[in-house]
C-alpha positions as CSV (number, residue, x, y, z in Angstrom):
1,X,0.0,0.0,0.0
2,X,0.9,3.5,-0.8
3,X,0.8,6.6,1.7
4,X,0.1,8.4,-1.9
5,X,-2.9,5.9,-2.6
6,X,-6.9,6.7,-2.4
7,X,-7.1,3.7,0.0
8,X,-4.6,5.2,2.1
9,X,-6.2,8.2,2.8
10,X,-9.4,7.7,2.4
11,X,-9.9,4.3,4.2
12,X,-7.0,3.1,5.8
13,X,-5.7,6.2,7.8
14,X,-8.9,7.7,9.0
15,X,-10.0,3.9,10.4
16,X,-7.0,3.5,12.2
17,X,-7.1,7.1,13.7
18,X,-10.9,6.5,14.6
19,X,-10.0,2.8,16.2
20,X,-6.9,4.0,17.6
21,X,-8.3,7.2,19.9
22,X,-11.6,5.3,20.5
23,X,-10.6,2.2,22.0
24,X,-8.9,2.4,25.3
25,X,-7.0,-1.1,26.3
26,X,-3.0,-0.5,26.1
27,X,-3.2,-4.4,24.7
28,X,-6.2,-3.7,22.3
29,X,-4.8,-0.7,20.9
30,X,-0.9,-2.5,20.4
31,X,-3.2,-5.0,18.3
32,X,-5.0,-2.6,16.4
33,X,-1.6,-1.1,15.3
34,X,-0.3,-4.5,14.3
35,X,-3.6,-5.3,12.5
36,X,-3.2,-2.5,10.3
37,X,0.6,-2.4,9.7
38,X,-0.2,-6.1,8.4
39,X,-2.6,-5.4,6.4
40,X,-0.4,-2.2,5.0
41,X,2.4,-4.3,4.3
42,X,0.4,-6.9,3.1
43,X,-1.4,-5.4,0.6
44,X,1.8,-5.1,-1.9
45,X,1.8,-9.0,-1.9
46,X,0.6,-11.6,0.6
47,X,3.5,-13.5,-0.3
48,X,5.7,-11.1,0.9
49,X,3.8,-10.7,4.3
50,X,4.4,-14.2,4.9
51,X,8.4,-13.4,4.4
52,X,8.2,-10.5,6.7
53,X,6.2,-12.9,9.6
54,X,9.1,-15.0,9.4
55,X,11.5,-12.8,9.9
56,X,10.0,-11.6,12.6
57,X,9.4,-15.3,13.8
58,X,13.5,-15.8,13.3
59,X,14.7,-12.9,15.2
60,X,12.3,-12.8,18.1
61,X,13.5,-16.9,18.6
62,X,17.3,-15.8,18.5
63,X,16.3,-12.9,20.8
64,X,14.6,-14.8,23.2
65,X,17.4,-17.6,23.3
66,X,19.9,-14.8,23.9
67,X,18.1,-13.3,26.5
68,X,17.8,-16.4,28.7
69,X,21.4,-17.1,27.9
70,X,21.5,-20.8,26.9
71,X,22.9,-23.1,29.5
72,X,23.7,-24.3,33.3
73,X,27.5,-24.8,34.6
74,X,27.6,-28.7,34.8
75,X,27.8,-30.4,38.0
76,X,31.1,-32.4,37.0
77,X,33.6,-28.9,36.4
78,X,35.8,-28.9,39.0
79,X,36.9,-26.1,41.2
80,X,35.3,-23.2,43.4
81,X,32.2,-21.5,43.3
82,X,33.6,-18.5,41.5
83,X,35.9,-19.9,39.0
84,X,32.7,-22.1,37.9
85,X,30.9,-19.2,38.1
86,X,33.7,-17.5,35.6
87,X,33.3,-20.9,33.6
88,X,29.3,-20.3,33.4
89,X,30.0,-16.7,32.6
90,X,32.4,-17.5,29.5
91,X,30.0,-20.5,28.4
92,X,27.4,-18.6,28.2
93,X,29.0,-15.5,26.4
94,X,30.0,-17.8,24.5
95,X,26.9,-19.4,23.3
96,X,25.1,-15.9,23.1
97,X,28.1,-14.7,20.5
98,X,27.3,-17.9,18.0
99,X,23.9,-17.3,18.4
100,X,24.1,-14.0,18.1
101,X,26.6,-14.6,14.4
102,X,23.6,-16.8,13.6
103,X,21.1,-14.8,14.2
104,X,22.5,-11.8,11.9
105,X,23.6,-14.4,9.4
106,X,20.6,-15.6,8.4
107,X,19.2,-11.7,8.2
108,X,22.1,-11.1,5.9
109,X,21.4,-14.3,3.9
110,X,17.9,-13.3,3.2
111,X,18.5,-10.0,2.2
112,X,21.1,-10.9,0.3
113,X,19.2,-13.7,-2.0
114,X,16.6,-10.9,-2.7
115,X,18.9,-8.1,-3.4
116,X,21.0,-9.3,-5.4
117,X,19.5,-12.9,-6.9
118,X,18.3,-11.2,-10.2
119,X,21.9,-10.1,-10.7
120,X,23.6,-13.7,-10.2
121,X,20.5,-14.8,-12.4
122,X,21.3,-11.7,-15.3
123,X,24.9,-12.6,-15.2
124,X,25.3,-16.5,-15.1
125,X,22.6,-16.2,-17.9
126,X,25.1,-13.6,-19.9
127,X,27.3,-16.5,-19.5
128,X,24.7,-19.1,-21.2
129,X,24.4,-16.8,-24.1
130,X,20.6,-16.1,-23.2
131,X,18.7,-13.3,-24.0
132,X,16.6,-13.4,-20.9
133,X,17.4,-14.2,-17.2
134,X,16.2,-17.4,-16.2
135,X,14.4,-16.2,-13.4
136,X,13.8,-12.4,-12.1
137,X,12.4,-12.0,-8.2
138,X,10.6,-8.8,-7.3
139,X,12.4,-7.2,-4.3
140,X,10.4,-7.3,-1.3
141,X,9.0,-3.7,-0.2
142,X,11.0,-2.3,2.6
143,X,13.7,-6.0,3.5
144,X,16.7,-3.5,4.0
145,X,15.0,-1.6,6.3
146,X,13.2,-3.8,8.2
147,X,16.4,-6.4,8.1
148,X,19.0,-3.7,9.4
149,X,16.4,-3.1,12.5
150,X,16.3,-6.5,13.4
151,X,19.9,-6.8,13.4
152,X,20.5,-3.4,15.5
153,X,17.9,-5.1,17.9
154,X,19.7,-8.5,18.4
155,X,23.2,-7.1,18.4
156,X,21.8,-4.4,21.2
157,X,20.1,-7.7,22.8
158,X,23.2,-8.9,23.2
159,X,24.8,-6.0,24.7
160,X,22.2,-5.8,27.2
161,X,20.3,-2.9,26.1
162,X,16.9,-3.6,24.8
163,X,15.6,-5.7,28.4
164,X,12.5,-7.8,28.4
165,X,10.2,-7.1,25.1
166,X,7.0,-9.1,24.1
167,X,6.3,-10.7,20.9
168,X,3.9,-8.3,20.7
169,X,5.8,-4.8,21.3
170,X,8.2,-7.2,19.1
171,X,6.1,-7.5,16.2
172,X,4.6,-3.8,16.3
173,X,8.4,-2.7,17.0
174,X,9.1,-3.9,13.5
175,X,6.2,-3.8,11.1
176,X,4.8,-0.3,12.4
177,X,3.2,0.7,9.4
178,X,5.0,4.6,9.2
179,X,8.7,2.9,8.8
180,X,7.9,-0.4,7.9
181,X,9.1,0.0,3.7
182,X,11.3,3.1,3.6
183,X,12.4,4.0,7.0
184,X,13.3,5.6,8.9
185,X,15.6,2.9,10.8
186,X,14.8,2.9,14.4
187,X,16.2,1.4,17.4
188,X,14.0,-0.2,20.0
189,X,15.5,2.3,23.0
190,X,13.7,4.6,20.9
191,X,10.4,3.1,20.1
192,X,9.2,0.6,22.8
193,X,8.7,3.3,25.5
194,X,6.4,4.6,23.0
195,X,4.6,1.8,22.4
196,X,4.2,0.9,26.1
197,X,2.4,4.9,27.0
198,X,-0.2,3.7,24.1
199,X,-3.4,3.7,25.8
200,X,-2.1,6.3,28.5
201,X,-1.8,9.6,26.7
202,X,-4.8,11.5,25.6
203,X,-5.2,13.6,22.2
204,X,-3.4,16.1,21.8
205,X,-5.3,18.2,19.2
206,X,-2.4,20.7,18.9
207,X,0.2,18.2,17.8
208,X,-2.7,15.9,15.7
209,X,-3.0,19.2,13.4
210,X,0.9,19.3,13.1
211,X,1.0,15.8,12.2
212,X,-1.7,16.3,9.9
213,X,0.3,19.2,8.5
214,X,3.4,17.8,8.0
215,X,1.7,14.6,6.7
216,X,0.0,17.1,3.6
217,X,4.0,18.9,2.9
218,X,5.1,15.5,2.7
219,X,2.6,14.1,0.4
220,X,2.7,17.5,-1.8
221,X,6.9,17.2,-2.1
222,X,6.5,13.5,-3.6
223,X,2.9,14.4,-5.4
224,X,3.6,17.7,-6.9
225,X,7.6,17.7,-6.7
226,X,9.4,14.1,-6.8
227,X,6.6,12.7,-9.4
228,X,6.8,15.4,-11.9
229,X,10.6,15.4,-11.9
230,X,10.3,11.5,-12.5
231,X,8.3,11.9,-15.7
232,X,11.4,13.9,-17.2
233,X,14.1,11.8,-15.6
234,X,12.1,8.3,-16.9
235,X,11.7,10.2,-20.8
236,X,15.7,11.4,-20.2
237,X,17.4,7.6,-19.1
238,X,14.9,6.4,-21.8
239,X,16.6,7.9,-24.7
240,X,20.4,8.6,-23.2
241,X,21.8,8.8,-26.3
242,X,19.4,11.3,-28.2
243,X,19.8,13.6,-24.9
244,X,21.6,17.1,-25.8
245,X,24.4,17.8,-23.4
246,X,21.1,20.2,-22.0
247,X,19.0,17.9,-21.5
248,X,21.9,15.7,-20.2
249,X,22.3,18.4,-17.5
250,X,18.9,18.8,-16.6
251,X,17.8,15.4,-16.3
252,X,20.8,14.8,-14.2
253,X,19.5,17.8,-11.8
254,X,15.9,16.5,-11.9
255,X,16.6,13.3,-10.3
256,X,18.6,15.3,-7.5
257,X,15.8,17.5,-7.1
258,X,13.4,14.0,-7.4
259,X,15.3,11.7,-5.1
260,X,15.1,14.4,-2.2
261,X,11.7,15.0,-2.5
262,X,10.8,11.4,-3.1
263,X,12.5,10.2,0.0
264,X,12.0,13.1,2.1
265,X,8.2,13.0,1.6
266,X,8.0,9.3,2.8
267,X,9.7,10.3,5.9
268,X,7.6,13.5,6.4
269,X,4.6,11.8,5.5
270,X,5.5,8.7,8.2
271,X,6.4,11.2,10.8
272,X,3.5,13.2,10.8
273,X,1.3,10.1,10.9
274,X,3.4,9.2,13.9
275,X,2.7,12.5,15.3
276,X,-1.2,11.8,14.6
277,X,-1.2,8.9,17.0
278,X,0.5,10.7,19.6
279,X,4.0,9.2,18.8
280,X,7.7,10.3,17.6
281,X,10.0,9.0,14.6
282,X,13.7,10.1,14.2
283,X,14.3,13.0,12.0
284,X,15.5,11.4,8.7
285,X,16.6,14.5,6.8
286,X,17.9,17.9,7.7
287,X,17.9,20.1,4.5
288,X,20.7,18.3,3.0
289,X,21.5,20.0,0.2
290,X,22.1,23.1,2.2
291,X,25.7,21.6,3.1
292,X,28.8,22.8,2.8
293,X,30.9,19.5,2.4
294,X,30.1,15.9,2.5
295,X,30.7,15.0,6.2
296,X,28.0,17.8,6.8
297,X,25.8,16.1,3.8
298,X,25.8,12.8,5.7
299,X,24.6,14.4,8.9
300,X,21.6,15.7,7.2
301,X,20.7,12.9,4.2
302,X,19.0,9.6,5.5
303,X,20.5,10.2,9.2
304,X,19.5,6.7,10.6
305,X,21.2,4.6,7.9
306,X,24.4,6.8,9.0
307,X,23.3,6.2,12.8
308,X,23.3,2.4,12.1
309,X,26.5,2.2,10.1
310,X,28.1,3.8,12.9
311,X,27.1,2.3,15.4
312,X,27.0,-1.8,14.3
313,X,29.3,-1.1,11.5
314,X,32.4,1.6,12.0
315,X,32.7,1.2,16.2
316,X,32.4,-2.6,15.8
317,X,35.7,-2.5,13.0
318,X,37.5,-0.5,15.4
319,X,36.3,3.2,14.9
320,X,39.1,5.5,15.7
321,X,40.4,3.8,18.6
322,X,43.3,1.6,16.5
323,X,45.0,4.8,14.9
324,X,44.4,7.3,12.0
325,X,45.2,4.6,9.1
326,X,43.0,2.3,10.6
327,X,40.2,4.5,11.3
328,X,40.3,5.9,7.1
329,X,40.4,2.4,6.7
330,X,36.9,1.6,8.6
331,X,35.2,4.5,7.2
332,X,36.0,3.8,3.4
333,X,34.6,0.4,4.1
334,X,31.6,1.8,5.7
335,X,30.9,3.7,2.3
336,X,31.3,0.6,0.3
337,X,28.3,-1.1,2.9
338,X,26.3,1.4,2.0
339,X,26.7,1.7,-1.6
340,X,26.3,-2.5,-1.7
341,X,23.5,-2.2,0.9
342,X,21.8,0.2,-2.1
343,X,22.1,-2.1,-4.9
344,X,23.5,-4.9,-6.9
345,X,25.8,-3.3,-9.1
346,X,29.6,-2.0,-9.9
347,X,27.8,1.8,-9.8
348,X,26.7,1.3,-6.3
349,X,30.1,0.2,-5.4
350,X,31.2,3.3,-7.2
351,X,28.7,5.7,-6.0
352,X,29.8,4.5,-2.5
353,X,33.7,4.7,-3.1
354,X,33.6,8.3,-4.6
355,X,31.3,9.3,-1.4
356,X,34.1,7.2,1.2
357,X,37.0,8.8,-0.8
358,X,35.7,12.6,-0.6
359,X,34.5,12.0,2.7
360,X,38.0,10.9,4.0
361,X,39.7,13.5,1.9
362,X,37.7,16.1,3.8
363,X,37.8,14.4,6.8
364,X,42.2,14.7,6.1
365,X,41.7,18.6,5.3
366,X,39.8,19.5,8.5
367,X,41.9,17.4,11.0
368,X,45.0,19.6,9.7
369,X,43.6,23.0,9.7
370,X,43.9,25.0,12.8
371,X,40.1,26.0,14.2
372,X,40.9,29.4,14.1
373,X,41.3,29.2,10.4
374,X,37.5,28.2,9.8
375,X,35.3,30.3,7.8
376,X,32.7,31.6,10.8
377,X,35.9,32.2,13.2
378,X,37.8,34.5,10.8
379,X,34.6,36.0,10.4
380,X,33.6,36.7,14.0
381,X,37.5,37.5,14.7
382,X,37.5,40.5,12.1
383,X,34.2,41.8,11.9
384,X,34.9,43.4,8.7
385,X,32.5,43.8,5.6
386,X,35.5,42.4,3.0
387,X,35.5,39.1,6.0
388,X,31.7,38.6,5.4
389,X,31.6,38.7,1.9
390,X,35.1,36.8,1.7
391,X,33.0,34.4,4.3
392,X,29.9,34.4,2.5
393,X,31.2,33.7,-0.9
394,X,33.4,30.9,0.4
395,X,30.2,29.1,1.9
396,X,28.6,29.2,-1.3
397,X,31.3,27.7,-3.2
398,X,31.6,25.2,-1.2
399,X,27.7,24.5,-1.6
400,X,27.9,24.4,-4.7
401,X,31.0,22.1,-5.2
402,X,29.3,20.2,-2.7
403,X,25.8,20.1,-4.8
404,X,27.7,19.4,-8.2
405,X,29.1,16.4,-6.8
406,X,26.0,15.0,-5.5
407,X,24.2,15.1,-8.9
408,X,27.2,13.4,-10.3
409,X,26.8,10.3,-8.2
410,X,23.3,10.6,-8.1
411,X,23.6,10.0,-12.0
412,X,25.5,6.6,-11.0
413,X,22.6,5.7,-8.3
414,X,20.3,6.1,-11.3
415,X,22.0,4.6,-14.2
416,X,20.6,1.1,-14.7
417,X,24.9,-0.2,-14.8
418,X,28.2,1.6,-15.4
419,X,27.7,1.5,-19.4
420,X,24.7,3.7,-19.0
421,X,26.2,5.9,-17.0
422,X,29.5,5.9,-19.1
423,X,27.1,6.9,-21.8
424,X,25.4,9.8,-20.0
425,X,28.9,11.2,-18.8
426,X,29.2,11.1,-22.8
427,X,26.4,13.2,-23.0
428,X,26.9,15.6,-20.6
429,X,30.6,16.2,-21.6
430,X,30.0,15.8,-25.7
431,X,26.2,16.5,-26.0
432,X,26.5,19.8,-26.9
433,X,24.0,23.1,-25.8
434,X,20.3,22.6,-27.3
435,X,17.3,24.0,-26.6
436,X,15.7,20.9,-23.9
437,X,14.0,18.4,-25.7
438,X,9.9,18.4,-25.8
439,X,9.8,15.0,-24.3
440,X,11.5,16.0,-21.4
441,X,10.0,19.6,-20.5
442,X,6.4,18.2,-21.5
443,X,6.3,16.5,-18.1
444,X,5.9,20.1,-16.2
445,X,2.8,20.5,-18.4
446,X,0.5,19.9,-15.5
447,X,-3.1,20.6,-16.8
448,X,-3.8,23.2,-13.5
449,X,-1.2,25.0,-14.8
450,X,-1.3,25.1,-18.4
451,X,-4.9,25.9,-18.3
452,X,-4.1,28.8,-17.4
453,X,-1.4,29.6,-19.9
454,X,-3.3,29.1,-22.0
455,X,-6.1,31.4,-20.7
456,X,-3.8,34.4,-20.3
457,X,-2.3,33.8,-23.7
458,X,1.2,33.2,-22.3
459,X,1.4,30.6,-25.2
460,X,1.9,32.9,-27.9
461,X,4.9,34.5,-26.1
462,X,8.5,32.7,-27.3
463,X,10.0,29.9,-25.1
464,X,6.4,29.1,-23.6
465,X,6.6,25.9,-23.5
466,X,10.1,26.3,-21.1
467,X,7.8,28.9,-18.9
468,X,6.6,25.4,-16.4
469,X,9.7,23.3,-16.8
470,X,12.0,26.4,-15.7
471,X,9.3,27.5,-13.0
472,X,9.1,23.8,-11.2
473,X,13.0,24.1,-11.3
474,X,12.7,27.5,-9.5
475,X,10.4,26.6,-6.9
476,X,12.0,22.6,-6.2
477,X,16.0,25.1,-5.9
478,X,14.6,27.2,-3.6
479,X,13.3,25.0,-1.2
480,X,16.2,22.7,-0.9
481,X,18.7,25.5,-0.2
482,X,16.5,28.6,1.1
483,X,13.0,27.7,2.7
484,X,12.9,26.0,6.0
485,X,12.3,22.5,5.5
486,X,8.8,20.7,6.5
487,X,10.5,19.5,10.5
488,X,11.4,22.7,10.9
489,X,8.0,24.6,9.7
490,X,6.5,21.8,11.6
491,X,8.1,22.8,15.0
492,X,6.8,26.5,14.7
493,X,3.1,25.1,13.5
494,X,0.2,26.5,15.1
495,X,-3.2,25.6,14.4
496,X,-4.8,28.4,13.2
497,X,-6.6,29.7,9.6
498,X,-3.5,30.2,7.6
499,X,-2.1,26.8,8.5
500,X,-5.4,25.0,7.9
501,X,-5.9,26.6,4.8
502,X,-2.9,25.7,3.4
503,X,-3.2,22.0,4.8
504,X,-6.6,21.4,2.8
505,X,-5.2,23.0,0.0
506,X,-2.4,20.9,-0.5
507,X,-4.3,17.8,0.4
508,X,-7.1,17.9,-2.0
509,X,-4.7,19.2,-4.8
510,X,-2.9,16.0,-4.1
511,X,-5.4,13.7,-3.7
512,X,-7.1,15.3,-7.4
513,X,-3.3,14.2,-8.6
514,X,-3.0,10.8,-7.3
515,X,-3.9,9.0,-10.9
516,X,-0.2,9.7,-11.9
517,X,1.5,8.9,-9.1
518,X,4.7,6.5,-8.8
519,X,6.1,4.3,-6.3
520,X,8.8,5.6,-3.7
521,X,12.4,5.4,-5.0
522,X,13.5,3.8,-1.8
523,X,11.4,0.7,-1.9
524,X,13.7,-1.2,-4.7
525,X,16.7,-0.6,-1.9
């Protein structure tokens, strides 16, 4: 099911905000949550809802057996109470290690098989000399996400955090139907208390109208925004090598533009629904594109996958504590996780080597330079107006260096395999300048908009047909690096005419625009 979906909004939310205020149980309501994150997730495939059960079944099992921790000092060892208290202790840390390598192996083996089964299959098929893959699997919506929770719950299981948890809190813990497909990627600590006041709090009116509001920026970013980019970035990768080096250009900014809004508006959209039933989700993105460099960028883009790399992937490897060579060493290999957690393919790889190899170069540059010689500290030190605009002008070029290299590796997340994107490099180095092709600015032809174009005879004037394209581009730049983004215009909300104006507004345009809508980017990662 779709947050973007007339059975979404029409059914599906408004019955489980009716069921969920009206009834009163803490058990009853835990249930009702479950029954409709099941029947959320289940409604892409009931298949795939029986793969997510077991998953669920799997991982509670291995939490439950490490949380007892398995076995009883025998009888026969030899020796005083505390060295076969020492023995039990070693046994059993032990047993809760291999159960624990166990555990996580068979959530990596899963996720694996799906992710990347259809490119064994495409390859060893290559090999045969076939046309077609033997066999193609459809990836099942949201397994990286709700895989890499389960494994941050056992190994924090193991460490002792996470305490007693029923299979219930267990089971709502991981199929909640806000994060279950595209995140964010919480962490029990963070959730069960949550789940345990269900029942206790009363609505709160004041932050139901937030959450309502943020729910409507959300679904108006991947409505209105992320969709309409996606037209002209589908008609640009479908032609690569008619594109000018223009449209080469463009199409390579529209999916920037497209991906942010795409994945941004899921997470706005799940938080606000939290924030209807009285609950909280991690912030997922802080206005990325308004970084400086890429160590700020991956503080602000998709903030829980960087919380969960560092936390079971970099510390675990070491982190910083064997040395500076070592700790490079750790975070270049977290980049390469990420870019293979992404996708099957050598332009994953890539797209994650170019962001580790930036990210350590930067990480290099800022170790050696001396914190008086940053930017805002020569600025505050002098005071002078040739400082601030020496200051000013420095921040945005580093912006936009920053920017320009996103949209190049964004082009290698989108290319379907290195030879495409070899091709569209092509294209945007040798293309040449052109006027941007009809098939791509055509897609900002929005009938609520060219209605009236056409009404005030703005068609007759040259370039018309540029007016909506360029306009969308205006609007899309200057929220990413100007506006305040939908957390922050959330946290100064107040529920008054203006706000509820605009909240119906851009609800009922949406939901009038729904026919066209896509998927979300993120659920084929």
């Amino acid at each position: 099911m779709l947050f973007q979906s007339y059975i979404f909004i029409l059914l599906f939310l408004p019955l489980c905000l009716l069921g969920f205020w009206g009834l009163k149980r803490q058990k009853l309501l835990q249930l009702w949550l479950i029954a409709f994150s099941l029947w959320f997730y289940g409604a892409a495939s009931p298949y795939y809802l029986l793969l997510l059960l077991g998953s669920i079944a799997w991982n509670y099992a291995f939490f439950r057996a490490i949380e007892r921790g398995i076995g009883r000092v025998p009888e026969r060892v030899s020796g005083s109470a505390m060295e076969r208290a020492e023995y039990g202790m070693e046994r059993d840390s032990s047993r809760k290690r291999l159960l624990l390598g166990i555990g996580i192996a068979g959530n990596l083996a899963l996720l694996c098989f799906f992710k990347y089964f259809n490119a064994i299959s495409a390859g060893w098929s290559q090999m045969k000399g076939l046309e077609d893959p033997i066999l193609q699997l459809a990836l099942p919506l949201g397994i990286s996400f709700f895989t890499f929770q389960q494994i941050g719950f056992l190994a924090d299981a193991y460490k002792g955090e996470v305490g007693a948890c029923s299979l219930r809190e267990y089971v709502l813990f991981v199929s909640f139907f806000p994060y279950v497909s595209s995140g964010p990627i919480v962490n029990v600590q963070e959730m069960l208390p949550q789940y345990r006041q269900i029942g206790r709090q009363r609505l709160d009116w004041a932050k139901f109208a937030g959450g309502l509001y943020l729910f409507a920026l959300g679904l108006s970013k991947k409505v209105l925004l992320a969709d309409t980019f996606g037209k002209a970035v589908d008609a640009g990768y479908g032609n690569v090598a008619g594109l000018s080096g223009t449209d080469a250009w463009l199409v390579m900014l529209f999916y920037t533009l497209q991906l942010y809004f795409d994945f941004s508006g899921y997470c706005d959209m799940g938080r606000g629904i939290a924030h209807m039933l009285g609950m909280e989700l991690p912030v997922n993105f802080d206005s990325p594109y308004k970084a400086s460099n890429i160590i700020e960028f991956w503080k602000r883009w998709h903030i829980t996958l960087n919380r969960f790399l560092r936390k079971y992937v970099y510390i675990p490897l070491g982190g910083n504590r064997k040395g500076t060579a070592r700790m490079y060493l750790n975070l270049f290999i977290v980049f390469l996780v990420s870019g293979i957690w992404h996708g099957a393919g050598w332009n994953f790889v890539l797209w994650g080597a170019l962001h580790g190899a930036l990210y350590l170069v930067t990480r290099a540059w800022q170790r050696k330079q001396p914190r008086q010689q940053c930017a805002a500290d020569v600025h505050v030190q002098s005071g002078t107006k040739k400082s601030d605009v020496l200051s000013a002008v420095q921040h945005v070029l580093c912006v936009a260096l920053t920017f320009l290299f996103l949209n190049f590796t964004w082009m290698l997340f989108r290319s379907a395999n290195l030879s495409q994107a070899g091709e569209f490099i092509g294209r945007l180095i040798g293309g040449g300048f052109a006027a941007p092709a009809v098939q791509i600015t055509e897609a900002f032809n929005l009938e609520e908009f060219w209605y009236v174009i056409k009404i005030l005879h703005l068609d007759r004037l040259p370039g018309s047909e540029l007016y909506l394209c360029f306009g969308f581009l205006a609007v899309a730049l200057w929220l990413v690096f100007f506006a305040r983004n939908a957390g922050e215009r959330e946290k100064s909300f107040e529920p008054n005419g203006k706000t509820m104006f605009v909240t119906a507004f851009l609800m009922i345009w949406c939901v009038v625009s729904l026919s066209g809508v896509s998927s979300f980017l993120y659920y084929r990662f």
